[in-house]
C-alpha positions as CSV (number, residue, x, y, z in Angstrom):
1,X,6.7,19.0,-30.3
2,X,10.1,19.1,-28.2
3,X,11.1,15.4,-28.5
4,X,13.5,15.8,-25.5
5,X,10.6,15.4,-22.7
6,X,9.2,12.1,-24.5
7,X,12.4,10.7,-25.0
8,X,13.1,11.3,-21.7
9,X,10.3,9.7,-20.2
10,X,10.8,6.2,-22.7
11,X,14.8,6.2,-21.5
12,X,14.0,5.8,-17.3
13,X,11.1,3.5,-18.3
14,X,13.5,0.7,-20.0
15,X,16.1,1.7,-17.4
16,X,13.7,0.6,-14.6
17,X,12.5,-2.4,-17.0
18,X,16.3,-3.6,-16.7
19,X,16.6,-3.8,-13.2
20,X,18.4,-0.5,-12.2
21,X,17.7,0.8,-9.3
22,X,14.6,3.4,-9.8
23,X,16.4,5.9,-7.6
24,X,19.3,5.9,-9.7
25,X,17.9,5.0,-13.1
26,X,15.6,8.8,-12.0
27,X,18.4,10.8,-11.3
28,X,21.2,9.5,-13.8
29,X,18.3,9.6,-17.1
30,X,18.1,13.4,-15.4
31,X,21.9,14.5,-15.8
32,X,22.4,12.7,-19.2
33,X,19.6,13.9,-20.3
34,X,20.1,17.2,-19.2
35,X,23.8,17.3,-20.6
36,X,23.1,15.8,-23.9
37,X,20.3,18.9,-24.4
38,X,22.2,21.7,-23.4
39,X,24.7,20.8,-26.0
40,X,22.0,21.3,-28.7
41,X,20.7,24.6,-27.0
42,X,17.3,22.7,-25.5
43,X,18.3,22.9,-21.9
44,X,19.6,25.5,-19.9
45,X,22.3,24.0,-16.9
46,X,21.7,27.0,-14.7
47,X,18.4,25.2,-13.7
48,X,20.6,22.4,-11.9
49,X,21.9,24.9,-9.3
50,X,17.7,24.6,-8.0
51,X,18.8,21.1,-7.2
52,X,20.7,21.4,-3.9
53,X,17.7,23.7,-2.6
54,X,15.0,21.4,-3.9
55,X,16.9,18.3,-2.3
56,X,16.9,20.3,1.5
57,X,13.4,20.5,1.2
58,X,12.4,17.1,-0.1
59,X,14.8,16.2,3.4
60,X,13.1,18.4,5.7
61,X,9.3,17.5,4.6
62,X,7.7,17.0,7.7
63,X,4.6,15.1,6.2
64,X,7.0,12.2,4.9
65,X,7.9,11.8,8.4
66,X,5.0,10.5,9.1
67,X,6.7,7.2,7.1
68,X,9.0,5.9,9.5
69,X,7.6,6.2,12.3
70,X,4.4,4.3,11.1
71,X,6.8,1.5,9.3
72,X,8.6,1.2,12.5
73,X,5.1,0.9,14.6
74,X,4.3,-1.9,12.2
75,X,7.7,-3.5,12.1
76,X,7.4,-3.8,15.9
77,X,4.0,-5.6,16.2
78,X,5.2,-8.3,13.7
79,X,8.8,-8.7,15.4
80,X,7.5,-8.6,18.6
81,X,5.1,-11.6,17.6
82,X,1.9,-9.4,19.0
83,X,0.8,-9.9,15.3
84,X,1.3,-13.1,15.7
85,X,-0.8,-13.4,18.7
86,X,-3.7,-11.3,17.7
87,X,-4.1,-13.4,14.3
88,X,-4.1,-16.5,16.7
89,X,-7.0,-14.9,19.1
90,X,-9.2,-13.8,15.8
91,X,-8.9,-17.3,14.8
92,X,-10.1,-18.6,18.1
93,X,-12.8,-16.2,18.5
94,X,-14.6,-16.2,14.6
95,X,-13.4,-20.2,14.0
96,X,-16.6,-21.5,15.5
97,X,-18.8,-21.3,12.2
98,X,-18.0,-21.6,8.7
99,X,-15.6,-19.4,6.9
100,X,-15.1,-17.5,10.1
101,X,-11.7,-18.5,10.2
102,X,-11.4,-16.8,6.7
103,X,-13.4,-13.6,7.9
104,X,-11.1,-13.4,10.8
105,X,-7.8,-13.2,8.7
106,X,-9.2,-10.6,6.4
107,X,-10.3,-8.7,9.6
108,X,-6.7,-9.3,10.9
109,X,-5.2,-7.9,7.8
110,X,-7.4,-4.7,8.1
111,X,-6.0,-4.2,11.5
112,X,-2.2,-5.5,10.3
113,X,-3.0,-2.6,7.6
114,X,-4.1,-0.2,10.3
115,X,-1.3,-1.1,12.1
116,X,1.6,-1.4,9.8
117,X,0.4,0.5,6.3
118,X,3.6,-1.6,4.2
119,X,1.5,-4.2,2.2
120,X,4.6,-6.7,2.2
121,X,5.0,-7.4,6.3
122,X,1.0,-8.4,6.4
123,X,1.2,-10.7,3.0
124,X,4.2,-12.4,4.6
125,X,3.0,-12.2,7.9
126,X,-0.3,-14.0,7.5
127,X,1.0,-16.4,4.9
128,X,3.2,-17.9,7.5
129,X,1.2,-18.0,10.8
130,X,-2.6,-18.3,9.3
131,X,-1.9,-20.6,6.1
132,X,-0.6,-23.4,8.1
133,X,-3.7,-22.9,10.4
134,X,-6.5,-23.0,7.3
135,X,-5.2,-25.7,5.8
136,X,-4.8,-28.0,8.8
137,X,-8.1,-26.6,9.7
138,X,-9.5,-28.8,5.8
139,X,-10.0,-24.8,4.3
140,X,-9.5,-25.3,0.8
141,X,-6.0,-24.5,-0.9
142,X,-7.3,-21.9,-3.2
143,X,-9.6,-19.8,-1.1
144,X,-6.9,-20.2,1.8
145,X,-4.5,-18.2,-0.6
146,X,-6.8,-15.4,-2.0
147,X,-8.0,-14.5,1.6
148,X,-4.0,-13.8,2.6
149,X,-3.0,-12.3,-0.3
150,X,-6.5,-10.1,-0.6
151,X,-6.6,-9.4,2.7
152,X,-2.7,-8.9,3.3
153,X,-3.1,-5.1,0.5
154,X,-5.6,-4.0,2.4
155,X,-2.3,-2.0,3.5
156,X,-3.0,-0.1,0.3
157,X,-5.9,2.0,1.5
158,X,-6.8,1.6,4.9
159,X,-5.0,4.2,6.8
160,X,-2.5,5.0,8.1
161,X,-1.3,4.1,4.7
162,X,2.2,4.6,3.8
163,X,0.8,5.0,0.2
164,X,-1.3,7.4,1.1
165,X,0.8,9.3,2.9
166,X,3.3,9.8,-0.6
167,X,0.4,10.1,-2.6
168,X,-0.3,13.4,-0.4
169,X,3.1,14.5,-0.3
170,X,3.4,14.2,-4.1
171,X,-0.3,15.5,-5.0
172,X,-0.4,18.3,-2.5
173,X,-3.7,17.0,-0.5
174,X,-3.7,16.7,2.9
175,X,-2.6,13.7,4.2
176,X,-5.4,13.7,7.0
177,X,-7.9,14.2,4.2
178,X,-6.5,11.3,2.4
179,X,-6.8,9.2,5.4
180,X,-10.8,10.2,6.2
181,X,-11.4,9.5,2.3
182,X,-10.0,6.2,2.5
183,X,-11.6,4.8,5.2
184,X,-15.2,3.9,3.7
185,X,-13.3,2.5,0.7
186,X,-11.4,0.2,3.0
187,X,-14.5,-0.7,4.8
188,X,-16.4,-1.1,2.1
189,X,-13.6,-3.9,0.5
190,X,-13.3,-5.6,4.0
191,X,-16.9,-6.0,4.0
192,X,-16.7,-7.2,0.7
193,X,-14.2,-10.1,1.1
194,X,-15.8,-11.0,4.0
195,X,-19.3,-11.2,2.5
196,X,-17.8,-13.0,-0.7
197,X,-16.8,-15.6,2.2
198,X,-20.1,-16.1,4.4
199,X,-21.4,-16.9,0.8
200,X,-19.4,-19.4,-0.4
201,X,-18.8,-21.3,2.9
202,X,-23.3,-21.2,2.9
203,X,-23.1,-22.6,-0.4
204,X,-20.4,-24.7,-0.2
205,X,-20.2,-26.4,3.6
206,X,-16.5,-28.2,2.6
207,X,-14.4,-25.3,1.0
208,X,-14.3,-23.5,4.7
209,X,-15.7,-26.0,7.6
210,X,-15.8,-24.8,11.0
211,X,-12.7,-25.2,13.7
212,X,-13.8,-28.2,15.8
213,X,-15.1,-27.0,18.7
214,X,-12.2,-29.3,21.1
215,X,-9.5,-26.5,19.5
216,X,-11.6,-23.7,20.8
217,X,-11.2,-21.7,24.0
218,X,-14.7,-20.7,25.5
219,X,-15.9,-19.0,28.3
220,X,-12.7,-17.5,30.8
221,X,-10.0,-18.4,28.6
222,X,-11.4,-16.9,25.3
223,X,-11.8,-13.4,27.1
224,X,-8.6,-13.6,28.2
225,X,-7.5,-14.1,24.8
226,X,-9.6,-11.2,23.6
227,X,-8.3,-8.8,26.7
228,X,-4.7,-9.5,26.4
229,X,-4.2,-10.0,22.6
230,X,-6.9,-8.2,20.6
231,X,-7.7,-5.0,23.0
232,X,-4.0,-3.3,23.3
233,X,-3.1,-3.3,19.6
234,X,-7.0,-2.3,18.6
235,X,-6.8,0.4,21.3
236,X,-3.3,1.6,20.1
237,X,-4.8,1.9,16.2
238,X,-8.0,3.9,17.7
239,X,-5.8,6.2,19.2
240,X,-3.5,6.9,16.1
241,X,-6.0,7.2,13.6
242,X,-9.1,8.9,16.1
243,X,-5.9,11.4,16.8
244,X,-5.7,12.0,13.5
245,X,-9.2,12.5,12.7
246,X,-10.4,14.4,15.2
247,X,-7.7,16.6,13.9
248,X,-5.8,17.1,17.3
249,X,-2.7,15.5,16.0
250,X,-0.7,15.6,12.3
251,X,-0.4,11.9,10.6
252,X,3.5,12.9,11.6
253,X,2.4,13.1,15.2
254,X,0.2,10.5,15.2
255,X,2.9,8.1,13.6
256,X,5.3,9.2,16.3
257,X,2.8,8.3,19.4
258,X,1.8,4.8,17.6
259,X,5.6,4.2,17.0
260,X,6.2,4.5,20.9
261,X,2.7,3.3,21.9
262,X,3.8,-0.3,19.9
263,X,7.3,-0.4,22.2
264,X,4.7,0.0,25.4
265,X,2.7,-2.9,24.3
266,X,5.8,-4.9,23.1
267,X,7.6,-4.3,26.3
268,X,4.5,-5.2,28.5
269,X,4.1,-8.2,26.4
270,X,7.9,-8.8,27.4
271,X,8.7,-9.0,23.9
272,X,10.3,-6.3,23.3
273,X,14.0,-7.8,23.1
274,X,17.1,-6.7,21.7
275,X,16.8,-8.8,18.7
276,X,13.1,-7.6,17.9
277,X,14.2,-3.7,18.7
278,X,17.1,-4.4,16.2
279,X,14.7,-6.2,13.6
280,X,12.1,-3.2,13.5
281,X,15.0,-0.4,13.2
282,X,16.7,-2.3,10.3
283,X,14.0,-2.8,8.4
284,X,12.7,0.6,9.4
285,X,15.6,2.1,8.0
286,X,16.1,0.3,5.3
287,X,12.5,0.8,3.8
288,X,13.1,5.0,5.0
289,X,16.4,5.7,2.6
290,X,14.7,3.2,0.0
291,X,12.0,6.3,0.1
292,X,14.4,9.1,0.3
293,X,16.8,8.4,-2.6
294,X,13.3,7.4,-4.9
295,X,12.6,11.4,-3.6
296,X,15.9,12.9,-4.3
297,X,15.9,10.7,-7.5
298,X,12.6,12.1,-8.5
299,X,13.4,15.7,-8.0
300,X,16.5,15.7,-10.1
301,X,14.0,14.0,-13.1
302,X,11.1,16.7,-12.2
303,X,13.5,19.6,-13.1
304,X,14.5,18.6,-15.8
305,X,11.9,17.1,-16.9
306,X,9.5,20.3,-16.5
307,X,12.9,21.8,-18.1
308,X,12.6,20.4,-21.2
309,X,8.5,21.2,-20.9
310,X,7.9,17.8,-20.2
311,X,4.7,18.6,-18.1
312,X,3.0,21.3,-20.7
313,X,3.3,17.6,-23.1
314,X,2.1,15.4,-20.4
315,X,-0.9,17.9,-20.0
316,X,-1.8,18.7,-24.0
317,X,-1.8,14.4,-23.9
318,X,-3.8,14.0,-21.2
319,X,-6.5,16.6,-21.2
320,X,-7.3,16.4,-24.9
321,X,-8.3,12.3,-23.7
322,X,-11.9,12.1,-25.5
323,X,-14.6,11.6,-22.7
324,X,-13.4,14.7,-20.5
325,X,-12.6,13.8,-16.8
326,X,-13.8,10.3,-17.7
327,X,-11.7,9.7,-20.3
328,X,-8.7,11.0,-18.2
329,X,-9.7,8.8,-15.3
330,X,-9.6,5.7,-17.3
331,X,-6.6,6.1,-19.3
332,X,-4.1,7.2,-16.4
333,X,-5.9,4.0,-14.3
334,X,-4.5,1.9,-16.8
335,X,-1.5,3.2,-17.3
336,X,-0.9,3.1,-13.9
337,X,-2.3,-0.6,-13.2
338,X,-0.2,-1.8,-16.1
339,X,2.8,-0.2,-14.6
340,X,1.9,-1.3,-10.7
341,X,2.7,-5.5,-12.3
342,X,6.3,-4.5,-12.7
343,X,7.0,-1.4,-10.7
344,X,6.6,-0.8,-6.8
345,X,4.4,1.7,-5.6
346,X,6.9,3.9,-4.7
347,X,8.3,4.4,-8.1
348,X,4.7,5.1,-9.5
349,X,4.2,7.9,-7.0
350,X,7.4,9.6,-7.8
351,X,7.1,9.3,-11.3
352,X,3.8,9.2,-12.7
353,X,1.6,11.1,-10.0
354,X,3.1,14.4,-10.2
355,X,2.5,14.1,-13.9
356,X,-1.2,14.0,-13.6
357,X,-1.9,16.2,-10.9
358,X,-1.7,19.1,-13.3
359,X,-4.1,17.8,-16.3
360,X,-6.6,16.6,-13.3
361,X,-7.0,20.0,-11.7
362,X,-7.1,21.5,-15.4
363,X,-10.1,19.3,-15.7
364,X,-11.9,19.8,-12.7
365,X,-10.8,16.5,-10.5
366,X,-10.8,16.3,-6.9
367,X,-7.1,15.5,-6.2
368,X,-8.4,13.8,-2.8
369,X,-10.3,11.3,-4.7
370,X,-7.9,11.0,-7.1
371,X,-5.1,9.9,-4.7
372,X,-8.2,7.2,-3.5
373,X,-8.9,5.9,-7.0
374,X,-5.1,5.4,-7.4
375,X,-4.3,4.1,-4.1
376,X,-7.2,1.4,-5.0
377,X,-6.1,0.8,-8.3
378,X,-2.3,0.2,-6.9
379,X,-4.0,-2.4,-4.2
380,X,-5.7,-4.1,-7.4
381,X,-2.8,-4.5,-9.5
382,X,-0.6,-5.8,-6.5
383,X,-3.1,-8.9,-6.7
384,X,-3.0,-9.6,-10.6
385,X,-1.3,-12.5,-11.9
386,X,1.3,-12.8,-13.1
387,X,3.2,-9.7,-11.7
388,X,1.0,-8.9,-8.5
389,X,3.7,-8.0,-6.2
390,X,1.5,-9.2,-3.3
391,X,1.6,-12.8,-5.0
392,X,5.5,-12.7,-5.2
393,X,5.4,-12.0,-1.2
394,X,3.1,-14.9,-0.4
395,X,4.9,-17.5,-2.9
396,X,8.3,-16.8,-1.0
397,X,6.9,-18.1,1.9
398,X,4.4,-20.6,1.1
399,X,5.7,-24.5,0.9
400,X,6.9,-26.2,-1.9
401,X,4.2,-28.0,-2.8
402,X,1.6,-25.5,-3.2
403,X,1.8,-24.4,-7.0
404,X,1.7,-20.7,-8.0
405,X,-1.2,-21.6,-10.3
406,X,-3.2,-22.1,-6.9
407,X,-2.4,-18.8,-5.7
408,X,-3.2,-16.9,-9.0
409,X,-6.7,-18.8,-9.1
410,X,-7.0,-18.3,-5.2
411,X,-6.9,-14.4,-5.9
412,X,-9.6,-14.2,-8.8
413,X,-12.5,-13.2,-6.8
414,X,-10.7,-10.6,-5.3
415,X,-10.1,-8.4,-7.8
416,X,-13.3,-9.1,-9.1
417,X,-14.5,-7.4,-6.1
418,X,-11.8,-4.7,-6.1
419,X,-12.7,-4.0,-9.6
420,X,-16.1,-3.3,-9.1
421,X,-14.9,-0.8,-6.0
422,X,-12.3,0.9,-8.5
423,X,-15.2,1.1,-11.4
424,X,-17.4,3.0,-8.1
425,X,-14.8,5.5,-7.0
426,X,-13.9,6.3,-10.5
427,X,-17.1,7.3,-11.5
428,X,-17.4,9.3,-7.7
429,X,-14.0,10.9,-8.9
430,X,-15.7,12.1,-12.1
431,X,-16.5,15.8,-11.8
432,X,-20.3,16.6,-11.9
């Protein structure tokens, strides 16, 4: 076996275990790599001149479009506090019986999700306008925590996912596809969390009491909530993701009418100020090159990579995995769970995915439901203790005196329920 392609692999790993920068730590292990082989006649340099070429096209993709223009439709509604309001109107409107405070924040962060598709902004988001709220509302510390943090990677799946929109542009799948998939998925994990919820608050009246009914608005004033606060941004998310569907618009299209459809509602909200407009195109941008040197990064590590035959060893590995399409689906879900506690999404995309796609199709596997199964597991691992990245976002902006320990105990249920999803589409993945 060529030891070049393994070796390869092991070196980026324990460069990104370090704390390079992934981008870097991708293209860098590429040249070195690449120069130390041709001196022993295992690499040939003329496959370098590919790179400028390759780098063009990874530039003028027009599906990865689609990613700023949804991150800066999401950045918007949070900077322009109409997040901020439309978590304050579910509260209001579902508070009236038990738990229905806590079903309203996880249907809030399935709208933030629809909305913004970057799992971070709804995590830190909710944790600093609804946790306050729950708690001074006698929710219990623990459930209070998982519901955020659950319901905050719902971002994960429920389109218009920025994940799914790299997993398409790395598998091959149409994005649109991807987006139909994932939508019973999400559905089916909203519904969960919330029934998980109704439960507990029926068997246990103190852990999520009603909002007193002297902090509600009734009558006039709660449909005036409802009109001004929950209607716009639900009719802007119809309008995106039914363009989409009904196939009359690309995700990159649709991205582009949300992105201006959230200035409309921001500006007749009269929030859309100079300071918010600045806000959404920093982060916007910054999140956008993050993305484009992990893909220049990544194509520099492909070529070389597949130089060195790296991807004929990556599919002997994988496709000679006792138990078939099975086996396959469980080993690369745990590889890529194990990697999702110390890696972002991103960097699991651009490295591992467009390792697998080959060995799946060898064995038969729907690449649609493959990115699903991923983008699920991804969601699941961004919630485990001690690494979930989802738990890192909600610590940094929860007080002092709330312990991590409370938020990694808070979370427990969750992925017992996302578990059993994942287990479900894995076995929907397997080819019959």
């Amino acid at each position: 076996m060529n030891p070049w392609a393994p070796s390869m692999f092991l070196l980026v790993l324990m460069m990104i275990f370090t704390g390079y920068p992934v981008a870097f730590a991708l293209g860098g292990t590429a040249l070195i790599v690449a120069g130390v082989a041709s001196l022993f006649g295992s690499f040939d340099l003329v496959l370098l001149y590919a790179l400028p070429e390759r780098t063009f096209g990874t530039m003028s993709n027009q599906v990865l479009l689609a990613v700023p223009f949804f991150i800066f439709m999401g950045t918007v509604l949070e900077k322009s506090k109409l997040a901020e309001q439309l978590l304050e109107t579910i509260a209001v409107l579902f508070g009236g019986f038990r738990g229905g405070l806590a079903i309203g924040v996880i249907f809030v962060g399935a709208l933030l999700a629809a909305a913004t598709g970057v799992v971070g902004a709804s995590v830190t988001a909710m944790g600093l306008i609804s946790l306050p709220v729950m708690l001074r509302n006698g929710y219990d510390e623990k459930l209070s925590l998982g519901v955020i943090a659950a319901s905050g990677t719902l971002g994960q799946i429920i389109p218009p996912s920025i994940v799914l929109i790299v997993l398409g542009d790395q598998m091959g799948v149409s994005v649109g596809d991807l987006f139909r998939a994932a939508l019973i998925p999400g559905l089916v994990l909203t519904g969960g969390y919330a029934a998980y919820i109704a439960v507990l608050a029926t068997v246990n009246t103190e852990v999520a009491p009603a909002i007193p009914e002297e902090l509600r608005d009734t009558g006039f004033e709660l449909a005036k909530r409802v009109v001004i606060s929950l209607l716009p941004p639900l009719a802007l998310i119809v309008v995106v993701l039914g363009s989409i569907f009904a196939g009359i618009a690309t995700p990159t299209e649709a991205g582009a009418l949300g992105a201006v459809g959230a200035m409309v509602l921001a500006a007749l909200h009269r929030q859309l100020g100079l300071a918010a407009l600045k806000a959404a195109m920093e982060e916007t941008s910054r999140l956008t090159i993050m993305v484009v040197f992990l893909l220049i990064g990544s194509t520099a590590f492909a070529l070389v990579f597949r130089g060195l035959d790296g991807d004929l060893w990556i599919e002997s590995a994988l496709t000679g995995i006792p138990g078939g399409a099975l086996g396959f689906l469980i080993v690369v879900n745990l590889v890529v769970f194990l990697l999702g506690f110390f890696i972002d999404f991103f960097e699991i995309a651009f490295i591992i995915v467009p390792l697998i796609v080959g060995p799946a199709v060898i064995l038969g596997i729907d690449l649609t439901w493959l990115g699903i199964v991923l983008a699920v597991n991804l969601q699941t691992s961004f919630l485990t203790p001690p690494f979930g990245f989802s738990l890192f976002y909600l610590r940094g902006v929860t007080p002092e005196n709330i312990s991590t320990t409370s938020i990694y105990r808070g979370v427990i249920p969750f992925i017992a329920i996302q578990v059993v999803v994942l287990a479900g589409l894995i076995w929907v993945a397997v080819p019959r």
